[in-house]
C-alpha positions as CSV (number, residue, x, y, z in Angstrom):
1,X,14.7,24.8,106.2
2,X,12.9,22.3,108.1
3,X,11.3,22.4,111.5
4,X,13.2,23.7,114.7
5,X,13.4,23.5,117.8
6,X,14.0,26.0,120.8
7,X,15.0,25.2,124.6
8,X,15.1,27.7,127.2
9,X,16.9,27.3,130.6
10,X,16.2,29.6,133.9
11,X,19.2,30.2,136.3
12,X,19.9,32.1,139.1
13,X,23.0,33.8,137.5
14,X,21.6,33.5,134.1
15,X,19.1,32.5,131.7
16,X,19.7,30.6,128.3
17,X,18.6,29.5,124.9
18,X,19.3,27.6,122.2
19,X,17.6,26.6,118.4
20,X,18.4,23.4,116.8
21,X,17.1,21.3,114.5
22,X,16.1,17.6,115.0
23,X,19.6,16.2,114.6
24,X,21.1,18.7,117.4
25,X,22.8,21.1,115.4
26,X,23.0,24.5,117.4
27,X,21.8,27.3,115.1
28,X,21.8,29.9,117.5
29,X,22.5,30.9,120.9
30,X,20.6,33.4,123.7
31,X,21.9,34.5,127.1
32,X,20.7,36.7,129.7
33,X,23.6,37.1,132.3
34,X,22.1,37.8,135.9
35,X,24.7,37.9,138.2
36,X,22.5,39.7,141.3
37,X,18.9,38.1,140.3
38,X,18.8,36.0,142.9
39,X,18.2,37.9,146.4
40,X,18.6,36.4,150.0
41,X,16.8,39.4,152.5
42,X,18.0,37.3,155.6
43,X,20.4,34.7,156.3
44,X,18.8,31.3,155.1
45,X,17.0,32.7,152.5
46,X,17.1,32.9,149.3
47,X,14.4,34.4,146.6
48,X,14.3,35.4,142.8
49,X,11.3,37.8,141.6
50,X,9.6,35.6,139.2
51,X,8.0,37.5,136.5
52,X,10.8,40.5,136.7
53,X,13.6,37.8,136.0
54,X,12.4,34.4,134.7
55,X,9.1,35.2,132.3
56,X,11.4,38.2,131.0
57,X,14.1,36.6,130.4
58,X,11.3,33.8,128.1
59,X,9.8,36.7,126.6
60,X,13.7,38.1,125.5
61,X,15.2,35.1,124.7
62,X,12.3,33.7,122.5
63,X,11.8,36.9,120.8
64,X,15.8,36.4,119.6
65,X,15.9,32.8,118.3
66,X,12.4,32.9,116.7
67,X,14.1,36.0,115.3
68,X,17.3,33.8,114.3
69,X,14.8,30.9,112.5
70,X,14.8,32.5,109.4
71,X,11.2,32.0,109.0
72,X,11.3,28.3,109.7
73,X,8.3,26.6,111.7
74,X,9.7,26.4,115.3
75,X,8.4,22.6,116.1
76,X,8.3,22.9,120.0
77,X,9.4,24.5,123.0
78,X,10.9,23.1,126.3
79,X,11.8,24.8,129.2
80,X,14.1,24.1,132.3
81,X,14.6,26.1,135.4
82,X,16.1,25.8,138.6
83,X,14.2,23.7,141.4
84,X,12.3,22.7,142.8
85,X,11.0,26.2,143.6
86,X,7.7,27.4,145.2
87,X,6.3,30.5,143.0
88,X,2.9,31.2,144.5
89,X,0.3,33.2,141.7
90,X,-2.8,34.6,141.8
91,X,-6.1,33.7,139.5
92,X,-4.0,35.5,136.3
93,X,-0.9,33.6,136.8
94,X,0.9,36.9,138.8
95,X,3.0,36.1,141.4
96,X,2.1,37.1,145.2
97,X,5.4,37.0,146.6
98,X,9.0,36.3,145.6
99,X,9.6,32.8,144.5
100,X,11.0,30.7,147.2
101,X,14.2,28.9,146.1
102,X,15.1,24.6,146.3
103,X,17.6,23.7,149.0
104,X,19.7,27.1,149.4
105,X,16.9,28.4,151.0
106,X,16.5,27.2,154.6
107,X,13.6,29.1,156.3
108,X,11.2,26.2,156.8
109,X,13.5,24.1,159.1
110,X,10.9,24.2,162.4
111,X,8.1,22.9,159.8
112,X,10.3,20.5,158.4
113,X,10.9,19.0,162.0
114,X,7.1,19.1,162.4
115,X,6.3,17.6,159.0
116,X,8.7,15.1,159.8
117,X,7.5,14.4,163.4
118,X,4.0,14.2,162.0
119,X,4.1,11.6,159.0
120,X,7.3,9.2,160.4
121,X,10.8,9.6,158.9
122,X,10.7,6.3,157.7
123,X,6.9,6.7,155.9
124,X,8.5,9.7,154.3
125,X,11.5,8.1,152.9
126,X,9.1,5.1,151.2
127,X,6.4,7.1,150.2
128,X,8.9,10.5,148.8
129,X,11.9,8.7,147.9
130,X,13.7,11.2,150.2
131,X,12.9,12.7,153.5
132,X,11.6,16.4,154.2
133,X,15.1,18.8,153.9
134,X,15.6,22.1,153.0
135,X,15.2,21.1,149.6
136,X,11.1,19.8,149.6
137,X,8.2,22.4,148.7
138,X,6.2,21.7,151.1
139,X,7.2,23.2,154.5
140,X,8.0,26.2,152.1
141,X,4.1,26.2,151.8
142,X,3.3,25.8,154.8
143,X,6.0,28.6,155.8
144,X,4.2,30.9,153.9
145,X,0.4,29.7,155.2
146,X,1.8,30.6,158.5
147,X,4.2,33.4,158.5
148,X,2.6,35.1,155.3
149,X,-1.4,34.1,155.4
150,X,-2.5,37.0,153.5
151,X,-0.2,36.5,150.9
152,X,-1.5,32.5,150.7
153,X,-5.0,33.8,150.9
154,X,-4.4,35.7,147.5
155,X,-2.8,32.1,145.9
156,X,-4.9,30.3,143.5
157,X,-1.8,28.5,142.0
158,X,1.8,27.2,142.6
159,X,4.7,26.5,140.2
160,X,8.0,25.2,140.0
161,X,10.2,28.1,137.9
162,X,10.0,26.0,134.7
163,X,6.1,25.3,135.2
164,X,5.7,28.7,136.0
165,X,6.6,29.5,132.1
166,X,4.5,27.1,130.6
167,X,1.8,28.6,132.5
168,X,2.3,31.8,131.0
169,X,2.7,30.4,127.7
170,X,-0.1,28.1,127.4
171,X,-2.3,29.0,130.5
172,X,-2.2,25.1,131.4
173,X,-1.5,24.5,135.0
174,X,0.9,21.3,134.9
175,X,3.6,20.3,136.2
176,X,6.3,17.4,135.3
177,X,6.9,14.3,137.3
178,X,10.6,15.0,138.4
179,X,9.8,18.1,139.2
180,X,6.9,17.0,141.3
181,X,8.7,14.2,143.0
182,X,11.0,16.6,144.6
183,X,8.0,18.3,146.3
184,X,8.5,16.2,149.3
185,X,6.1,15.3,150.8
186,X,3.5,15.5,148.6
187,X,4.5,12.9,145.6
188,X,3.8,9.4,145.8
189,X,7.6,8.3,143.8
190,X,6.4,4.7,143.4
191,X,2.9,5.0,142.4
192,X,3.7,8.4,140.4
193,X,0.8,10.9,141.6
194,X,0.5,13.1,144.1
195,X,-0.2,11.9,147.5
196,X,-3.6,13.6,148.5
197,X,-3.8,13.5,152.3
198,X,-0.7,14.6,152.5
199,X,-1.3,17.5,150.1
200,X,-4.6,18.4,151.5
201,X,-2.9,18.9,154.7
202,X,-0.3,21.2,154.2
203,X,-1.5,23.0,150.8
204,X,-5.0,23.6,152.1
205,X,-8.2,24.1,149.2
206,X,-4.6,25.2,146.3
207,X,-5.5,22.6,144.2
208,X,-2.4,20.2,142.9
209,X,-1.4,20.4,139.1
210,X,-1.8,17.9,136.4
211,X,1.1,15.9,136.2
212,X,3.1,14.9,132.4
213,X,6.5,13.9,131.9
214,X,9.0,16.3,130.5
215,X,9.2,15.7,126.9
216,X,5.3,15.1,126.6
217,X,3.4,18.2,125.2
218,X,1.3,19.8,127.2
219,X,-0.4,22.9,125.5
220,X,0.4,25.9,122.8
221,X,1.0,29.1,122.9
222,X,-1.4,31.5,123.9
223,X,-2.0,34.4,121.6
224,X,-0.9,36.4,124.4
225,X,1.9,34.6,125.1
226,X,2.6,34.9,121.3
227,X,2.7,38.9,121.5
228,X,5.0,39.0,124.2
229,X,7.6,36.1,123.2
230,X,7.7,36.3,119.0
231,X,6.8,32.6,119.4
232,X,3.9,31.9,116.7
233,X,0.4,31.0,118.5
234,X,-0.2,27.2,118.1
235,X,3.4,26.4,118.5
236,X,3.4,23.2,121.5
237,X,4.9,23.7,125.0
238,X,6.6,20.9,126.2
239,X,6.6,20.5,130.3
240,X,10.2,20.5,130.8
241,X,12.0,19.5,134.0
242,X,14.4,20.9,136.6
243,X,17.8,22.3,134.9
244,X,20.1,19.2,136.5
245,X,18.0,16.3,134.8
246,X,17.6,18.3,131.1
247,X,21.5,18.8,131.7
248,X,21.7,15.0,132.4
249,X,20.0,14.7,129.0
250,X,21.8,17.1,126.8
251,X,25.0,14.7,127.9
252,X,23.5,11.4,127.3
253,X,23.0,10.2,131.0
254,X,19.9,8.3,130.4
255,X,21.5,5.1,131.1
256,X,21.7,3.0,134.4
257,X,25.0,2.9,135.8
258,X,25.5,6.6,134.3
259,X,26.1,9.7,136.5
260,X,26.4,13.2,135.8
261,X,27.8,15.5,138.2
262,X,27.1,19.3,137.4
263,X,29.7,22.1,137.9
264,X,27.4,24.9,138.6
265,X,27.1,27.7,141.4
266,X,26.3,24.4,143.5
267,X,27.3,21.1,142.8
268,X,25.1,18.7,142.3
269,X,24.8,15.0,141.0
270,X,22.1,13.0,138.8
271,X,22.6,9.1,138.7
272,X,20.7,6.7,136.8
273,X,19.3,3.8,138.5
274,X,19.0,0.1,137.9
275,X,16.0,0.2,140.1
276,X,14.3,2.2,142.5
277,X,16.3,3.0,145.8
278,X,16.0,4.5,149.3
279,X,18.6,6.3,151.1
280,X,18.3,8.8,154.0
281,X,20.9,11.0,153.1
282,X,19.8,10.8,149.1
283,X,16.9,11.9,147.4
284,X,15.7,9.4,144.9
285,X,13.4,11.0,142.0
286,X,11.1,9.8,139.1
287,X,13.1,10.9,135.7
288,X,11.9,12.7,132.4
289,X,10.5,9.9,131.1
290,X,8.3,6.8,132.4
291,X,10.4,4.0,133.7
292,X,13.2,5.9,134.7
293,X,14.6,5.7,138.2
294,X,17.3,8.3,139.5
295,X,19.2,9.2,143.2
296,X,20.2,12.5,143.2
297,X,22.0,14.9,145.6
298,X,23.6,18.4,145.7
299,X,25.9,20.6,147.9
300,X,24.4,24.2,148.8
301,X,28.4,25.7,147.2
302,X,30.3,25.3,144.7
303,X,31.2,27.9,141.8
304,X,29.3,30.6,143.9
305,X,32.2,29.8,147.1
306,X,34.8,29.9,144.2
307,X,33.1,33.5,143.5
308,X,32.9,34.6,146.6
309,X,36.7,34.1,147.2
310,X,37.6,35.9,143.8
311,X,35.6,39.0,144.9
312,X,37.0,39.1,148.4
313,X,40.5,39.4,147.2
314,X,39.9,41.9,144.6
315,X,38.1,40.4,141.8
316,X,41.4,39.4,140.0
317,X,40.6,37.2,137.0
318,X,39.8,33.5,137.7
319,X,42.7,32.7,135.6
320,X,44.9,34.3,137.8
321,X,43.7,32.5,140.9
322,X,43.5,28.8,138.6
323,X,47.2,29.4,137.8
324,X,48.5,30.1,141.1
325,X,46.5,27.1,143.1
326,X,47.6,25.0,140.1
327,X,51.3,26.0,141.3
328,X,50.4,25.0,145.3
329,X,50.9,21.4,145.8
330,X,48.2,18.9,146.4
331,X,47.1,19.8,149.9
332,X,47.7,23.2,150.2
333,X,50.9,22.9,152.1
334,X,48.1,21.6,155.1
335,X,45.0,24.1,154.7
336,X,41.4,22.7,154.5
337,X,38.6,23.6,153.5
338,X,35.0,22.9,154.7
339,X,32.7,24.7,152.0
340,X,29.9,24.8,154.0
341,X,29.5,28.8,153.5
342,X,25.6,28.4,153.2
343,X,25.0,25.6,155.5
344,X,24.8,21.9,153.5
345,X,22.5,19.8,151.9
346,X,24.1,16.8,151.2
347,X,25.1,14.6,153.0
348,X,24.7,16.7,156.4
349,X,21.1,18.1,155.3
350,X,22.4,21.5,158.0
351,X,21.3,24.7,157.4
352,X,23.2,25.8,160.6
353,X,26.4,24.5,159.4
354,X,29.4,27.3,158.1
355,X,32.5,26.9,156.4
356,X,35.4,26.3,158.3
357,X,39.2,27.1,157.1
358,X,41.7,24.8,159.4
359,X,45.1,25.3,159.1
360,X,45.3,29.0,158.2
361,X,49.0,30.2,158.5
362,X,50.7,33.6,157.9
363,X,52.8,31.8,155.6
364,X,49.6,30.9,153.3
365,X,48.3,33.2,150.2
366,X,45.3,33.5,148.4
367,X,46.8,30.5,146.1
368,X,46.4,28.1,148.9
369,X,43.2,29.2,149.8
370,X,41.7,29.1,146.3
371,X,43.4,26.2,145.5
372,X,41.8,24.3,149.7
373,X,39.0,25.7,148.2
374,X,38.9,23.3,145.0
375,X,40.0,20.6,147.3
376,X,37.2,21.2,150.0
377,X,34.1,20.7,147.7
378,X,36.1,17.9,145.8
379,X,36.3,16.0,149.8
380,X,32.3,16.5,149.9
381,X,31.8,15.2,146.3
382,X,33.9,12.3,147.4
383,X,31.3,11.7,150.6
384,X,28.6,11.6,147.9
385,X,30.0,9.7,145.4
386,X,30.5,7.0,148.4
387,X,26.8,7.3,149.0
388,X,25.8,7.0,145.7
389,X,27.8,4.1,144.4
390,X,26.1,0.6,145.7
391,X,26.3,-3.1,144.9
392,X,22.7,-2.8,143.5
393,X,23.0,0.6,141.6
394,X,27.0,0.7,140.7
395,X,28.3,4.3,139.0
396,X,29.8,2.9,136.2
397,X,30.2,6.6,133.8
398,X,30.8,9.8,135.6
399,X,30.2,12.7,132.9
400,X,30.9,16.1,134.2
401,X,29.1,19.2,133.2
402,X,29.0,22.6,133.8
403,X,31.3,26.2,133.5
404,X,33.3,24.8,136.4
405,X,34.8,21.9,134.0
406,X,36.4,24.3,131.0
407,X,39.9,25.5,133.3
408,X,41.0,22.1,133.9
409,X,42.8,22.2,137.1
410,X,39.1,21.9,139.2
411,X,38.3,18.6,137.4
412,X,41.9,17.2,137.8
413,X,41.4,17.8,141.7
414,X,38.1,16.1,141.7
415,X,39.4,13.2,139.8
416,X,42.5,13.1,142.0
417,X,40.4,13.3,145.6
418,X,37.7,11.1,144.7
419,X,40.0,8.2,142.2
420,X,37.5,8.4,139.8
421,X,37.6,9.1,135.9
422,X,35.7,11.9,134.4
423,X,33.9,12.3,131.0
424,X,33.9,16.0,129.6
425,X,31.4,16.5,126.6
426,X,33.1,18.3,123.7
427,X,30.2,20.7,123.9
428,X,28.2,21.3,126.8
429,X,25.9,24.2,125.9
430,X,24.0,22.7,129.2
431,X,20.2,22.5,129.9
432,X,19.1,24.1,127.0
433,X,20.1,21.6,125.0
434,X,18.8,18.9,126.8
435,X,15.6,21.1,126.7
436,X,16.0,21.7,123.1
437,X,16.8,17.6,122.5
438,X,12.9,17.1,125.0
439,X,11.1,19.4,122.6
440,X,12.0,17.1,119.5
441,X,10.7,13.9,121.3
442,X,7.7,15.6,122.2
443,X,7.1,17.1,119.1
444,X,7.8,13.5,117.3
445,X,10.9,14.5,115.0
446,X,13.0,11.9,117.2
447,X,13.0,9.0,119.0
448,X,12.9,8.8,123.0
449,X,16.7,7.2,123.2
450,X,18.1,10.1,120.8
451,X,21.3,10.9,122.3
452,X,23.0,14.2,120.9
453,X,26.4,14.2,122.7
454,X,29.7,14.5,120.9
455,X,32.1,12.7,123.6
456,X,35.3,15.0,124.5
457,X,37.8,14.4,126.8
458,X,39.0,12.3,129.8
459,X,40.3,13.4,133.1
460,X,42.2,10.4,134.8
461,X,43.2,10.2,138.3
462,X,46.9,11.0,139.1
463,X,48.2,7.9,141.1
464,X,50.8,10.6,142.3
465,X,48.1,12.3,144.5
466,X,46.4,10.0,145.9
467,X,47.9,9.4,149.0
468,X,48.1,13.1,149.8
469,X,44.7,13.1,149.7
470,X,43.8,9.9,151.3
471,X,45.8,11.2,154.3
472,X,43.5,14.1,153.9
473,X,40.4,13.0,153.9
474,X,39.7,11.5,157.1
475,X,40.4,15.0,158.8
476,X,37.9,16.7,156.4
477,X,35.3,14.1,157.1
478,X,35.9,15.2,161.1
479,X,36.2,19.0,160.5
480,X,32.1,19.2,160.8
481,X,31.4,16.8,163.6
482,X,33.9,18.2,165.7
483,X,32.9,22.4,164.9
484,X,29.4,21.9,164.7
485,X,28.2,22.8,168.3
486,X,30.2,26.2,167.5
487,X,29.1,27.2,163.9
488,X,25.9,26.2,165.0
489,X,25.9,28.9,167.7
490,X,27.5,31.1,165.3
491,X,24.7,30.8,162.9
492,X,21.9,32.0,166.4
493,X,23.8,34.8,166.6
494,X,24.1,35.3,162.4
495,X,20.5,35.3,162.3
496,X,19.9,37.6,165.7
497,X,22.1,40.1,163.9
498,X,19.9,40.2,160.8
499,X,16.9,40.6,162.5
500,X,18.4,44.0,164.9
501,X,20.3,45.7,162.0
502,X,18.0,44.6,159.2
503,X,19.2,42.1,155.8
504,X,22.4,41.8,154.9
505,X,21.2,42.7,150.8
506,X,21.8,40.6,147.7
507,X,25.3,39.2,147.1
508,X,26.3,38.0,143.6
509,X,25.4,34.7,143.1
């Protein structure tokens, strides 16, 4: 058997692997289900223990599909993670603190006002691409210079959760460009490198990482990091990338004009550009590979509100819910829906905001609600999708990825709310294969353009629906202007709460 190759991808609910060879065949398979891993101690927060969850969930997963190999050379490793995520380490690569989570966690909003006061909105936006939100690593760091200085006095190092792995596997202390260009404001999008005043500033004498791009080896396994994942010593590391842009990869979305628009525990979107662009409301990244150009965006709910609302009326089976909001017609007899249940990112950027349900009658089940619940977070992908689709850089494809495609009825809602057509992969193993797919360009076996997807099936609009939910869709747009001065009053008290009677725990993810 010839060479192989092995990508790794690090969630918040789970962690997962994959071996292929060089012409995208799936060998074998690797998951690590962790439904609690991610822990939120106070209301805005939101934290994952690095080395107890991520590096063991490498070392585990590894071990397996080096296992599976049959003795055949693995060519290269790539791994994904969520992000971008601050994990803080000390001289051996151990982390000091919890890793601090991308956008769903919202502490740093008073140093994002300063940050933001202090460099210019505007200089932001052309220098990062995007402006400073809940989503950039840098008033994370300088949250934790302030609030936590002794744990920043013991940092030597910081890493994103996918740089955090190659760290440990090759002792290199890199970092890939996508990754780094959502580390507002410390990446310089158009000249590609970090942006040293800027840095200096806020990270203080922590040096900055090298930069690669994702599919471009970066070191080899350690001999320690041999002994602990099964991988052989030697074996090259690629950098990898954030989870959403190696799941734009493993789908073919490397196009301009192509979009992909991940089903996960939030939703978020990946379009490919024509050429560079600046929006406000829209964070526009370097890609995995030089040359590429990408606006991107994401909603702080998704499959974890669809979660949320199975557990609090009993935990009944998903398809249980699916079937009975697929038998509630479109508009859910006049419940909506505003998913903001862990504030927003885009396009409101509010970590104040809450979820609102309007229209609530007695005469209303758990049917309507699941099925305003669909509708809800299809209205806010229809916000984004307006944002995203310009004269210069049209959305021509819409691919959709993710567990939240596989029932059906959620993608038929989208397609109906927002008019738009949908592409569903036959196989969407996710970012694993995309990492997988990064690890054979690095290691040479194929081209840069390689595209592995096996096309599936089409979700059309129904022209039957749409004026339900034109109709519809002005009142959602309203429901957060007009309940905003309350929720955001709600939310003061929310977090007075968890500071008297302590935090609330950690709910599933």
């Amino acid at each position: 058997m010839g060479p192989l190759l092995i990508g790794i991808d690090l969630g918040t609910g789970s962690s997962k692997g994959v071996l292929t060879d060089p012409e995208g065949r799936v060998l074998a398979t690797a998951v690590r289900p962790r439904p609690r891993s991610m822990s939120m101690p106070r209301a805005g927060w939101a934290e994952v223990d690095a080395e107890a969850v991520w590096w063991a969930d490498v070392t585990s997963i590894a071990a397996e599909l080096t296992g599976r190999a049959g003795g055949a050379p693995i060519a290269a490793v790539c791994v994904s993670g969520v992000g971008p995520c601050l994990v803080l380490c000390d001289a051996d690569d151990r982390p000091v603190r919890p890793a601090i989570l991308y956008g769903v966690d919202m502490r740093a909003t008073a140093e994002i006002d300063e940050l933001t006061d202090r460099y210019g909105a505007d200089a932001v936006l052309e220098r990062c691409g995007a402006p400073i939100t809940t989503q950039a690593v840098g008033p994370k760091a300088l949250w934790v210079r302030r609030h936590e200085p002794q744990v920043w006095a013991r940092a030597r190092r910081w890493y994103n959760s996918s740089s955090y792995v190659v760290g440990r596997l090759t002792g290199e202390y890199v970092i890939d460009h996508h990754t780094a260009s959502q580390c507002v404001p410390w990446y310089d999008v158009t000249a590609r490198r970090w942006h040293e005043p800027w840095y200096e500033e806020i990270a203080a004498d922590l040096p900055a990482p090298r930069l690669a791009w994702s599919g471009e080896v970066v070191g080899t396994v350690t001999a320690a990091a041999a002994e602990a994942t099964g991988l052989p010593a030697g074996t090259p590391v690629c950098a990898g990338t954030v989870d959403a842009w190696a799941e734009a990869v493993s789908v073919g979305v490397r196009t301009p004009g192509d979009l992909m628009l991940m089903y996960g525990s939030t939703m978020f979107f990946v379009q490919m550009l024509r050429e560079a662009a600046r929006h406000p409301q829209l964070w526009n990244t370097a890609g995995v590979a030089p040359g590429d150009h990408c606006l991107a965006a994401g909603m702080a709910t998704s499959g974890s509100l669809t979660s949320w609302l199975r557990d609090l009326v009993g935990e009944v089976p998903f398809e249980t819910l699916v079937d009975e909001a697929a038998g509630i017609p479109p508009g859910a007899d006049g419940l909506l829906v505003l998913p903001y249940f862990a504030g927003e990112r885009t396009p409101i950027f509010d970590p104040d905001a809450r979820g609102v349900i309007a229209g609530l009658t007695l005469r209303h089940g758990r049917g309507h609600l699941f099925r305003a619940v669909y509708e809800g977070i299809a209205f806010g992908i229809r916000q984004i999708l307006d944002l995203l689709d310009t004269e210069a850089n049209p959305v021509r494809r819409l691919v959709a990825v993710g567990g939240g495609t596989q029932g059906g009825l959620w993608t038929q809602i989208v397609s109906d709310v927002t008019g738009r057509r949908q592409e569903v992969p036959r196989v969407t193993i996710g970012a694993s294969y995309g990492d997988a797919l990064l690890a054979a360009i690095g290691a040479g076996l194929v081209p840069p353009e390689t595209d592995w997807t096996v096309p599936g099936r089409l979700v059309e609009p129904n022209p039957a629906n749409q004026a339900t939910y034109d109709a519809l869709f002005p009142h959602y747009t309203s429901l957060y202007p007009s309940s905003r001065q309350e929720v955001h009053a709600l939310a003061r008290l929310q977090r007075l709460a968890t500071v008297e009677n302590g935090p609330a725990g950690s709910p599933p993810d």
